[in-house]
N, C-alpha and C positions, 0 to 999 in steps of 0.2 A: 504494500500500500504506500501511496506519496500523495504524502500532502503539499501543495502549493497557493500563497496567497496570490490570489488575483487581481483584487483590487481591494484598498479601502477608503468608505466613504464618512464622513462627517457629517450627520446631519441634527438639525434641532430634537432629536429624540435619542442621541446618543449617536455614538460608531456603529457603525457596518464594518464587517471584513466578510470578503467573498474568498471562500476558499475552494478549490479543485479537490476532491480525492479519485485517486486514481490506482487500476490494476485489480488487483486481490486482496481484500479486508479479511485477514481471518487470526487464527489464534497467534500463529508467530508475531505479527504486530503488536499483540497485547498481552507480553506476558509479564506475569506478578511482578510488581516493586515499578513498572516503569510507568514513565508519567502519564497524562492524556494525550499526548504527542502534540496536543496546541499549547501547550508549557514553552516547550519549545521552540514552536511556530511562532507563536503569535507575544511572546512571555507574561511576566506576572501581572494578574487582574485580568486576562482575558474571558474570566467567568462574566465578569459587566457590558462584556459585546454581544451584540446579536453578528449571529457568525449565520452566510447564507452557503450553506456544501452544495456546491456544482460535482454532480455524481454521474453525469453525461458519458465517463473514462470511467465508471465503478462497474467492473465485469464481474461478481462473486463478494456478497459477506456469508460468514460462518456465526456462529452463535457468539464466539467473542466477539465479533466486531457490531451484534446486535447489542451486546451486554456493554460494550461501550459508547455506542450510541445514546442509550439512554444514561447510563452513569454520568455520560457529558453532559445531557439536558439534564441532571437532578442538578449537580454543580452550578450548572450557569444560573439555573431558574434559581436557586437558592442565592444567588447571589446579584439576580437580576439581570440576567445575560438570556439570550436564547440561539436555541439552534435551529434551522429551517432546512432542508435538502430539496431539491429540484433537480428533470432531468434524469430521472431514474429511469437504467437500463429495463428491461422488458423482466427479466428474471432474478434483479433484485429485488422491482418492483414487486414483483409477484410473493418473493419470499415476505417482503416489508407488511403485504396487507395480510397476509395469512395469519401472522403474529399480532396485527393489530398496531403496528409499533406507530401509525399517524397517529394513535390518542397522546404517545407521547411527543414525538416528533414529525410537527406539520411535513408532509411530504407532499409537493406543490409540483404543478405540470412545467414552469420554467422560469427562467430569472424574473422574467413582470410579477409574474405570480406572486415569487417571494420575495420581490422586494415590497411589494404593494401588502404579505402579510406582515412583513418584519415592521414597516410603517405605520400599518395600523394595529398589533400588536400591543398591550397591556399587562407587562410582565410582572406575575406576582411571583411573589417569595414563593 
């Protein structure tokens, strides 16, 4: 899996960063002790971004990289941040609605989509 920022934006309701993931999301990416990988990307306080994952280039998640998804959105949402994905390939897609996982993490048809939910958006604790 690679993560890459794409852009970030500033606006009257806090930051935007548009991030790419790309390739294969699965256990080797997340294994114990290591950070959320946007530690690094993006560094400390990134929980207070609304972060938008362009997953267009995401070919495959596994159960770790579900179990990170959400771990991310409890973080950010606990700290006022959120996470939104758009773009979703046909067969992640498909795994994403079977689990359910849009009630945690809005998964949006494409960038207008999500920036127009990240915009209008009311992030609780």
């Amino acid at each position: 899996m690679i993560l890459t920022v794409l852009a970030k934006e500033e606006g009257r309701r806090g930051a935007v960063v548009h991030v790419a993931i790309r390739g294969e999301a699965t256990a080797i990416d997340f294994s114990a002790g290591r950070n959320t990988h946007f530690d690094t990307l993006l560094g400390a306080g990134w929980e207070k971004l609304k972060i938008i994952l362009n997953a267009d280039d995401l070919m495959y998640v596994d159960s770790a990289a579900i179990g990170w998804l959400i771990g991310v959105q409890r973080q950010m949402r606990a700290e006022g941040g959120l996470l939104v994905m758009h773009s979703v390939q046909p067969i992640v897609g498909n795994m994403l609605r079977l689990l359910k996982i849009e009630r945690v993490v809005p998964v949006l048809e494409n960038v207008d989509a999500a920036r127009a939910h990240v915009g209008s958006a009311t992030v609780v604790a």
